[in-house]
Short mmCIF file of the C-alpha atoms (twelve columns), coordinates in Angstrom:
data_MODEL
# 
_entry.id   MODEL 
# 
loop_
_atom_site.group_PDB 
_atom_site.id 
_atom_site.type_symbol 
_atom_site.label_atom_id 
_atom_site.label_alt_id 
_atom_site.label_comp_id 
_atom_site.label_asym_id 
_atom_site.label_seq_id 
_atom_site.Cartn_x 
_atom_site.Cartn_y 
_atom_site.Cartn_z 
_atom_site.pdbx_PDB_model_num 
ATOM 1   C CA . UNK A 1   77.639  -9.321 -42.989 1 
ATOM 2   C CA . UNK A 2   75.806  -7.942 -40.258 1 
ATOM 3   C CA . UNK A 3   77.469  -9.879 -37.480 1 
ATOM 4   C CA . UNK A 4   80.840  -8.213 -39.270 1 
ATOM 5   C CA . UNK A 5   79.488  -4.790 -38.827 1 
ATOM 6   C CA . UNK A 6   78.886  -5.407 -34.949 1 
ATOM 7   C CA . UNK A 7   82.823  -6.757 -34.749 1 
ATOM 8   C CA . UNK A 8   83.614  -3.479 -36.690 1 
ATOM 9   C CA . UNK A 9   81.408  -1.119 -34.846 1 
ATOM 10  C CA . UNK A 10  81.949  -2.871 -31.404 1 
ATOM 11  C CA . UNK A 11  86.176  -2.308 -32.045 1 
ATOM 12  C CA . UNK A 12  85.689  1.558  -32.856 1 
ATOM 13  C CA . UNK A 13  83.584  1.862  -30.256 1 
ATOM 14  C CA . UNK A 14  86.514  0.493  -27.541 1 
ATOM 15  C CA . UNK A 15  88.908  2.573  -29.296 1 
ATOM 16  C CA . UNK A 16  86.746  5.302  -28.601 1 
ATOM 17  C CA . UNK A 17  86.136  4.447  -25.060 1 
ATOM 18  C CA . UNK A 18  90.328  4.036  -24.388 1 
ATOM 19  C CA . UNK A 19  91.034  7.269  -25.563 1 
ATOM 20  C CA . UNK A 20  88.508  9.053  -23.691 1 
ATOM 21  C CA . UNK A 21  89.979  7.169  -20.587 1 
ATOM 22  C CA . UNK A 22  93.214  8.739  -21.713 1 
ATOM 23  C CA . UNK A 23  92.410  11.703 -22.010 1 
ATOM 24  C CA . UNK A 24  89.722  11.802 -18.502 1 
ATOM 25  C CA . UNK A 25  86.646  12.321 -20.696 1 
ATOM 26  C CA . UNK A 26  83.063  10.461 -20.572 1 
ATOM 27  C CA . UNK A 27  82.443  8.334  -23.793 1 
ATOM 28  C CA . UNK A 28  79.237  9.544  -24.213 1 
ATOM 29  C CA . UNK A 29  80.566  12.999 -24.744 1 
ATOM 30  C CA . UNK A 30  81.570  11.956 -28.159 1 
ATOM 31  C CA . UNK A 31  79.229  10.502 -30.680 1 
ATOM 32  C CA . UNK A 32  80.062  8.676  -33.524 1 
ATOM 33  C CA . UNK A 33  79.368  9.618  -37.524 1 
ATOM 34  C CA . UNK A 34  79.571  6.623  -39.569 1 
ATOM 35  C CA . UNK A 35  80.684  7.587  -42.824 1 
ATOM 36  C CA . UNK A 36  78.400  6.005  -45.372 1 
ATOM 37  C CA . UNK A 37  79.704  7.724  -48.431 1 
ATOM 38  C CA . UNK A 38  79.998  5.320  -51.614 1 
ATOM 39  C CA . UNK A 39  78.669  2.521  -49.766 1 
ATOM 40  C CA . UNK A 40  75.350  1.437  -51.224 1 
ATOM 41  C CA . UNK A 41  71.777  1.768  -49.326 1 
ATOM 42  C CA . UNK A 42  71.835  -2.190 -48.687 1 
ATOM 43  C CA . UNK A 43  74.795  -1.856 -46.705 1 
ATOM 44  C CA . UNK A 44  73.566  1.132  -44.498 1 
ATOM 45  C CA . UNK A 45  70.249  -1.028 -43.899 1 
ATOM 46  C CA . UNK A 46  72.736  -3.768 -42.520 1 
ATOM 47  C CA . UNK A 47  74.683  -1.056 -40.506 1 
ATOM 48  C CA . UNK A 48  71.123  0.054  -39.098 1 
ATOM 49  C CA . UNK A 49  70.754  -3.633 -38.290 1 
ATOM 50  C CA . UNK A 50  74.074  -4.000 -36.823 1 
ATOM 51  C CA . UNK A 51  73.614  -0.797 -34.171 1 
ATOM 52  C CA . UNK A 52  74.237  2.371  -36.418 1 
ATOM 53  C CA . UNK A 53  71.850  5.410  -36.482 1 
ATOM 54  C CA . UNK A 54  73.799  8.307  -37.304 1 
ATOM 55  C CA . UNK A 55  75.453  8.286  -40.815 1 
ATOM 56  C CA . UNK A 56  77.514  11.105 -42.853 1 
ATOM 57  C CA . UNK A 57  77.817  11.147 -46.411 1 
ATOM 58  C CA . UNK A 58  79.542  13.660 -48.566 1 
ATOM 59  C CA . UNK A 59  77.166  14.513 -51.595 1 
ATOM 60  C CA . UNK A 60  73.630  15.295 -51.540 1 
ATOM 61  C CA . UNK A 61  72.226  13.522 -54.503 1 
ATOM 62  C CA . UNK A 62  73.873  10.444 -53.065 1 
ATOM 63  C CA . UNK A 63  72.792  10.909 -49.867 1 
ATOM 64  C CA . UNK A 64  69.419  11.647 -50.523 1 
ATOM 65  C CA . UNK A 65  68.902  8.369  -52.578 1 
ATOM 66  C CA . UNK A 66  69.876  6.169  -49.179 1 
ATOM 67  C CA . UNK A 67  67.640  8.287  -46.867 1 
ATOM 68  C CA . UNK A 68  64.886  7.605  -49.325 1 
ATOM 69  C CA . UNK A 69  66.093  3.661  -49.687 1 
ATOM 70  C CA . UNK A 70  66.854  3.008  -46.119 1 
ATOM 71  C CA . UNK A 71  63.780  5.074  -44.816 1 
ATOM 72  C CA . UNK A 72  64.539  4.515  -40.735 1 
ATOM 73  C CA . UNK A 73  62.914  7.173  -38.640 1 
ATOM 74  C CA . UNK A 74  65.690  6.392  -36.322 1 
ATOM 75  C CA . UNK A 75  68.288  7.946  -38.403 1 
ATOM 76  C CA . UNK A 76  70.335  11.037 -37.906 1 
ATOM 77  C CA . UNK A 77  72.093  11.984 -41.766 1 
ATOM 78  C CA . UNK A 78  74.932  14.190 -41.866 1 
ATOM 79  C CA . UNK A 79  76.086  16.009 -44.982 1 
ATOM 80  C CA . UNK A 80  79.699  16.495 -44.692 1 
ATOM 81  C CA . UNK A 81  81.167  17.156 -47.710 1 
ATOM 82  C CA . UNK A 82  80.765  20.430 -49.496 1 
ATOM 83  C CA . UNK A 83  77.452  21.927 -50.358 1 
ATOM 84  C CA . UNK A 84  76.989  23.357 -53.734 1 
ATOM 85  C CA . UNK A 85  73.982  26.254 -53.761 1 
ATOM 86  C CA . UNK A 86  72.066  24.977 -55.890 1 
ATOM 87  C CA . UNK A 87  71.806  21.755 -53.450 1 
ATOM 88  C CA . UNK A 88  70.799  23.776 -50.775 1 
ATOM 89  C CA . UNK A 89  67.070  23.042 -50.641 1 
ATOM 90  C CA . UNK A 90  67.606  19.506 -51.246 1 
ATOM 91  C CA . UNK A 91  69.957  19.317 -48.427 1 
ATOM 92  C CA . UNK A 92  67.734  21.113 -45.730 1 
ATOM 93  C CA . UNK A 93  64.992  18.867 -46.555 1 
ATOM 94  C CA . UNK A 94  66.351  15.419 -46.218 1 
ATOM 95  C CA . UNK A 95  69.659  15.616 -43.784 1 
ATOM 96  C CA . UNK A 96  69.314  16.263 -40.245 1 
ATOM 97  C CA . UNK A 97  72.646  18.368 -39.527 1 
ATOM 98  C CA . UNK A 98  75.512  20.668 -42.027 1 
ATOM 99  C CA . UNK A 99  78.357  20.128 -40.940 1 
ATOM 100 C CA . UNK A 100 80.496  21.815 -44.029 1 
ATOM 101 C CA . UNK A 101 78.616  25.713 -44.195 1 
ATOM 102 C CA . UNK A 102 81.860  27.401 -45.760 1 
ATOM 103 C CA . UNK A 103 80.826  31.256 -47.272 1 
ATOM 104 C CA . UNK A 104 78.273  33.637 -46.003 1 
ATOM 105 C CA . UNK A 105 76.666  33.164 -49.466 1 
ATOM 106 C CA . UNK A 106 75.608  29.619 -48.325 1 
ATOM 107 C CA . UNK A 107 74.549  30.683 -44.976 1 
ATOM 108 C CA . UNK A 108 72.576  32.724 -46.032 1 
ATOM 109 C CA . UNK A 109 71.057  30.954 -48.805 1 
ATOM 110 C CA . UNK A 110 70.753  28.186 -46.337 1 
ATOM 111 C CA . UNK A 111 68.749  30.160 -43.852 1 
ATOM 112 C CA . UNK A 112 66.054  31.887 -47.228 1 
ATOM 113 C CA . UNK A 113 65.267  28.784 -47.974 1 
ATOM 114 C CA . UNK A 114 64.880  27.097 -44.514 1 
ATOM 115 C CA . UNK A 115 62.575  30.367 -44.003 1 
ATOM 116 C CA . UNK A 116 60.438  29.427 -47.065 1 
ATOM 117 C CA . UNK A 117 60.212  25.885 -46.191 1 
ATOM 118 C CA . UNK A 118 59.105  26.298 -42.688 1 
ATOM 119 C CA . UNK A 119 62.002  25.342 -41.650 1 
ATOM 120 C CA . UNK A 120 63.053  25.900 -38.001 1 
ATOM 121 C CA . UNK A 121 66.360  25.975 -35.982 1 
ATOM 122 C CA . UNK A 122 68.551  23.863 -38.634 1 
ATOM 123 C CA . UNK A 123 71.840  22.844 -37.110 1 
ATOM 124 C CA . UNK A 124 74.636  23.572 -38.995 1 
ATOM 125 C CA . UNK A 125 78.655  23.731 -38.782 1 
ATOM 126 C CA . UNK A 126 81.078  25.986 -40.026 1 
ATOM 127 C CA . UNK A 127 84.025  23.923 -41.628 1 
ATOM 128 C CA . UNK A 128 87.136  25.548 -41.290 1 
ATOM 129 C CA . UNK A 129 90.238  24.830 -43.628 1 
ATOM 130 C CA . UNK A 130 93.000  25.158 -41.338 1 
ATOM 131 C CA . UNK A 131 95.537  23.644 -43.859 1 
ATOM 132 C CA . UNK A 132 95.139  26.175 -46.247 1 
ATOM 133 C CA . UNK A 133 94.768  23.237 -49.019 1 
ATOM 134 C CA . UNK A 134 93.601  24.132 -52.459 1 
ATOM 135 C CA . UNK A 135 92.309  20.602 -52.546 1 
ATOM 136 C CA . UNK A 136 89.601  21.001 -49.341 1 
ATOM 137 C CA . UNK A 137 86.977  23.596 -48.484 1 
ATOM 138 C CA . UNK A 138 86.482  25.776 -45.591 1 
ATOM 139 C CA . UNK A 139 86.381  28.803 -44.279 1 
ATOM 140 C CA . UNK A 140 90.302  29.983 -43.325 1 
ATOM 141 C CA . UNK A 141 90.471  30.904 -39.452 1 
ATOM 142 C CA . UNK A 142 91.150  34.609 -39.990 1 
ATOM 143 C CA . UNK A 143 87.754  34.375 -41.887 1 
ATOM 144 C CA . UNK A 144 86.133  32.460 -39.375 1 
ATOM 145 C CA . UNK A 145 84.582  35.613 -36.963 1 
ATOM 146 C CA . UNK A 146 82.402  37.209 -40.490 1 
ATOM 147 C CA . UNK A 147 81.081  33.550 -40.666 1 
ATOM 148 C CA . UNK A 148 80.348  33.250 -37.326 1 
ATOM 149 C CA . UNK A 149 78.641  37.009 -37.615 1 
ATOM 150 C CA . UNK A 150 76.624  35.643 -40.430 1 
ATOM 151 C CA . UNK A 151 75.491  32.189 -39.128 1 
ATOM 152 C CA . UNK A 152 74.272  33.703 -35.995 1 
ATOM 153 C CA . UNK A 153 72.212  36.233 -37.511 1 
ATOM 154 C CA . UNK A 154 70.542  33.752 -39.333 1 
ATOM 155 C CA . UNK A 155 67.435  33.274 -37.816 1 
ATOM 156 C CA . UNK A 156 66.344  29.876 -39.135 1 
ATOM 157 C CA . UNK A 157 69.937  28.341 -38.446 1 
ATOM 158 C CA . UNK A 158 71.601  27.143 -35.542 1 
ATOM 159 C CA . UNK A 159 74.761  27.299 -34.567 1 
ATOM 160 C CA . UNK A 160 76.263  23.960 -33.585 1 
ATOM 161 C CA . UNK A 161 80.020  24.052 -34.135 1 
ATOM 162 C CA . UNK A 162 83.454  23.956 -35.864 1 
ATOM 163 C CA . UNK A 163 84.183  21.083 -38.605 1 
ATOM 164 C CA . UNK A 164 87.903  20.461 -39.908 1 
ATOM 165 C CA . UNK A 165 89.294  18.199 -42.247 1 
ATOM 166 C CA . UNK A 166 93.157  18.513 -42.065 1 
ATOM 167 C CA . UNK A 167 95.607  17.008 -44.148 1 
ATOM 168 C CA . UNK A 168 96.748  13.803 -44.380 1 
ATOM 169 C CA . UNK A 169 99.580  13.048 -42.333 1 
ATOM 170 C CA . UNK A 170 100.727 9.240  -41.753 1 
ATOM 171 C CA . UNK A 171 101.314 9.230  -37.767 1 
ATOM 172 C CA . UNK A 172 98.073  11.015 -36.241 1 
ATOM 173 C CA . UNK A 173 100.367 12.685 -33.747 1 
ATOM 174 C CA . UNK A 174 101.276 14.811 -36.516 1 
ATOM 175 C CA . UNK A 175 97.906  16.596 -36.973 1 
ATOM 176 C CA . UNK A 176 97.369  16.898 -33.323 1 
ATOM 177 C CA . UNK A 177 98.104  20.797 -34.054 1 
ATOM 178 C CA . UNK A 178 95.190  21.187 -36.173 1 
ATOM 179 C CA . UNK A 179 92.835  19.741 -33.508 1 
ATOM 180 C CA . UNK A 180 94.182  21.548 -31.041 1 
ATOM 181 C CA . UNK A 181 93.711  24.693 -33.215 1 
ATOM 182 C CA . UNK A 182 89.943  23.906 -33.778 1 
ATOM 183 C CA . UNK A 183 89.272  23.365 -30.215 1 
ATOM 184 C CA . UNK A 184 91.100  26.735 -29.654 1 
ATOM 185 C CA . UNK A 185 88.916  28.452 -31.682 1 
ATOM 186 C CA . UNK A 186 86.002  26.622 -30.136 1 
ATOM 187 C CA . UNK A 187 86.589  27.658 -26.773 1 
ATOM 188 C CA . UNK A 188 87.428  31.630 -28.146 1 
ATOM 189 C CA . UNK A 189 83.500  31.240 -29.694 1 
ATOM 190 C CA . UNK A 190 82.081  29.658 -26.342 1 
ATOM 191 C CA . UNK A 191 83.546  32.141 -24.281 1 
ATOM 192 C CA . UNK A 192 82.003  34.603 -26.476 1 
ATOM 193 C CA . UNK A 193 78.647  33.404 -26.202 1 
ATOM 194 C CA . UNK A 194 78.189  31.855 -29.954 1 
ATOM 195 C CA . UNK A 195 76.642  28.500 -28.451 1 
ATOM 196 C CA . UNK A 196 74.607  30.007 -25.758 1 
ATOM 197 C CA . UNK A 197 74.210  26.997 -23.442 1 
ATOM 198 C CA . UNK A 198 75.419  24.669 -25.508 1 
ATOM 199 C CA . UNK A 199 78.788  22.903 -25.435 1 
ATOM 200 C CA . UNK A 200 79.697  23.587 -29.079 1 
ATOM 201 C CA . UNK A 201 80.861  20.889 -30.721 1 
ATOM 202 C CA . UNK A 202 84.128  19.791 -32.271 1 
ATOM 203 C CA . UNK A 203 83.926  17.311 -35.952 1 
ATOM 204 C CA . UNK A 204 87.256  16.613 -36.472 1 
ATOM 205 C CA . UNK A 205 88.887  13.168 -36.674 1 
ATOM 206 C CA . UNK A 206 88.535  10.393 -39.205 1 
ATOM 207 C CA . UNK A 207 89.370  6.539  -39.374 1 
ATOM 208 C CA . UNK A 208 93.020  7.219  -38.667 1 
ATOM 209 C CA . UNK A 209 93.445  9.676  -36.145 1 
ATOM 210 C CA . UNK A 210 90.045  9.949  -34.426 1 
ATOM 211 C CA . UNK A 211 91.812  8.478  -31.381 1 
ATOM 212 C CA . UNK A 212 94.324  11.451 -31.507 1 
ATOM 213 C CA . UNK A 213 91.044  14.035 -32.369 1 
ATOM 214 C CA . UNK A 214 89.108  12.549 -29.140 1 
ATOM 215 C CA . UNK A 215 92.085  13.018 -26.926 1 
ATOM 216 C CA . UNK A 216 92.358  16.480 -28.084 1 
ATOM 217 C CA . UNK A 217 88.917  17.150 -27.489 1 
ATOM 218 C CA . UNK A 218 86.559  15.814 -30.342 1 
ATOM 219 C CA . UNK A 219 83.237  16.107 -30.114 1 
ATOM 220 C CA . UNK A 220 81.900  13.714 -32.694 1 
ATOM 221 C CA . UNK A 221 83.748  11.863 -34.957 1 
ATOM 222 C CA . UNK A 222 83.386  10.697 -38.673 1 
ATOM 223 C CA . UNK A 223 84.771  7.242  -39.056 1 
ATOM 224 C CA . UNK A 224 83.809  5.282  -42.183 1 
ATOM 225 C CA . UNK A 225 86.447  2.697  -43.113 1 
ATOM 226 C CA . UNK A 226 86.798  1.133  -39.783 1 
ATOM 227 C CA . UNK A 227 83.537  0.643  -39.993 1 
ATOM 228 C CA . UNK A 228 82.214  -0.059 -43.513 1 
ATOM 229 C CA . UNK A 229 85.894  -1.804 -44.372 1 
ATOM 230 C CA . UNK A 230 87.695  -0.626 -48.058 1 
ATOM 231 C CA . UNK A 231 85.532  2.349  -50.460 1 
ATOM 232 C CA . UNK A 232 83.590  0.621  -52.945 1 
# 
């Protein structure tokens, strides 16, 4: 199985690699987020074995189970599905990175509790719903700027970047205007100063289109069936 995940992995990773070329980029300006979500902790301990270090999964409880099970230092979690309040604490204290802060209530919340926990510098992203679907969360783009506001006032938080998930459409050229929208509104915050030095990164792209997302200017990219094969 193992030897299966390094075909997988080693295939995404040249797909990743031509479309940077495409587009004139470095490869290792984009990082990839194996999507672990559903998959059991045995499998993620083969992934690890296969070459994978950074996984994303999209509900806490879940999640935390397989960081407990898998328990490799050298693993970077991502929670990227939407964060309920009352999982706040439980997600500051096992994943490494947010990628889905959507309200100023869970900002904030977010940044009390990271205060009381001795928490420092958590990195999060802002997810923002540019398809206006009742089905996905996020923050809509003429919302985005009081979100920003909040996040950076945050003193326990850090402000990594933008995170979309935009709708399903069958030929990836198709939601090109989406990414190009999130890196729009990237560049608007960088040019304002919201990263400070940093880059500030772009999460957009999944096992479909990442190819598309990269050439548009992804950042990191969330790929889990091309990796993992079929949800369990």
């Amino acid at each position: 199985m193992t030897e299966g995940f390094r075909e997988r992995l080693g295939a995404v990773n040249e797909r990743i690699k031509a479309a940077c070329e495409r587009a004139g980029r470095d490869p290792s300006e984009v990082k990839l987020v194996a999507v672990s979500k559903t998959h059991p902790a045995e499998t993620v301990r083969e992934a690890v074995e296969a070459g994978i270090f950074i996984f994303g999964e999209n509900k806490v409880q879940e999640g935390l189970g397989k960081i407990e099970e898998v328990g490799d230092s050298k693993c970077e979690w991502h929670l990227i599905g939407h964060l309920q309040s009352n999982k706040a604490k439980k997600a500051l204290k096992s994943f490494d990175v947010i990628q889905t802060v959507d309200s100023i209530k869970i900002a904030e919340r977010l940044d009390r509790i990271a205060g009381e926990e001795s928490i420092e510098d958590f990195p999060v992203f802002i997810q923002v719903d540019l398809g206006k679907e009742a089905t996905k969360s996020g923050v809509y783009e003429e919302e985005l700027d009081e979100l920003v506001d909040t996040v950076l006032k945050c003193p326990n938080l850090r402000f990594e970047g933008l995170m979309t998930i935009p709708p399903y459409l069958p030929d990836p050229d198709d939601v090109r205007p989406y990414f190009r929208r999130l890196r729009g509104l990237r560049d608007n915050l960088k040019n304002e100063g919201a990263f400070g030095d940093a880059r500030g990164e772009l999460s957009m792209g999944m096992s479909h289109d990442f190819e598309a997302a990269i050439e548009e200017g992804a950042t990191i990219v969330r790929v889990g069936t091309a990796i993992f094969g079929p949800r369990r």
